[in-house]
N, C-alpha and C positions, 0 to 999 in steps of 0.2 A: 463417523470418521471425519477428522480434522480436513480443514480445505486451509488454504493459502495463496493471496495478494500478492503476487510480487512486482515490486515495480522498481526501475532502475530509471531514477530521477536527476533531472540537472536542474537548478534554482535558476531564475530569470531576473526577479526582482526580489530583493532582502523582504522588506517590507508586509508584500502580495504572501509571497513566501510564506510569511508567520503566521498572515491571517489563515491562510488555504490549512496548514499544518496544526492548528488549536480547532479550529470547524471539524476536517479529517478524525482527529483524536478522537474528539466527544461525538461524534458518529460511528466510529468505530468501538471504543466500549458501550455504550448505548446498544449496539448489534451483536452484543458478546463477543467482540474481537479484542485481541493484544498483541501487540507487537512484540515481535520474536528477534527484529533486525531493526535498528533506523538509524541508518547512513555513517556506521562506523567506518574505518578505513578497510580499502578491497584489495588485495594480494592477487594477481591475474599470476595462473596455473597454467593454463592451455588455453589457447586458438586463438580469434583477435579482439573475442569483448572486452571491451574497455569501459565500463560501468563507470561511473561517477559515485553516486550513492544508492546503495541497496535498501530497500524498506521490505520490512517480511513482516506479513499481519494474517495471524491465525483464527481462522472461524472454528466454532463447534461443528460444520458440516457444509456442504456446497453450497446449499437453497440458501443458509443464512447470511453467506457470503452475498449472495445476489441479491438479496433482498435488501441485504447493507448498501449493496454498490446501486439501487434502484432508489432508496430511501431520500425520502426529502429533505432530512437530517444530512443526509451527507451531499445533496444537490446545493445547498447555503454554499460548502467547501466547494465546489464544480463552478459556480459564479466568479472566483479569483484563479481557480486551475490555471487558464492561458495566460492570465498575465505573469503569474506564481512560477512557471514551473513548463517542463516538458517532459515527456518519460513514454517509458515502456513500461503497458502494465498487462500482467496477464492471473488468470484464477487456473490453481491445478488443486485437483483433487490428492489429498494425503492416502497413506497406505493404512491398510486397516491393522490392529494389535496384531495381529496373526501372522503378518509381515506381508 
């Protein structure tokens, strides 16, 4: 069953930014992830989040999410995070074919 990154980002520094965001990528395909969402424009529906940019990154199942988000491949990208970037990131588990 699919797992899912989501994180609702605001950029700090251009630059940090680019670096954190090509590290992120090639850790993220490397872990069998792809992005589903990154940072198109957000239409607010209901209540008061105010998202800046959504990034939605699809794992093959929870573990390999975690083991992405633990990985040293993507620790290089975690070295510029603070300067880069601040967010809300959370992992949810996807529903299985059967609904």
């Amino acid at each position: 069953m699919s797992a899912y990154i989501i994180s609702d980002v605001t950029a700090k520094d251009a630059e940090a930014f680019q670096t954190y965001r090509s590290r992120a990528a090639a850790s993220i395909a490397h872990y069998g992830g792809r992005y589903l969402v990154r940072g198109g424009d957000v239409e607010q529906l209901e209540g008061k989040w105010l998202p800046r940019a959504i990034i939605i990154v699809e794992f093959p199942d929870i573990e390999q999410a975690r083991i992405w988000y633990r990985s040293p491949e993507y620790a290089l990208a975690l070295k510029v995070r603070d300067q880069a970037l601040s967010r809300n990131l959370i992992l949810v588990d996807g529903v299985s074919p059967e609904g």
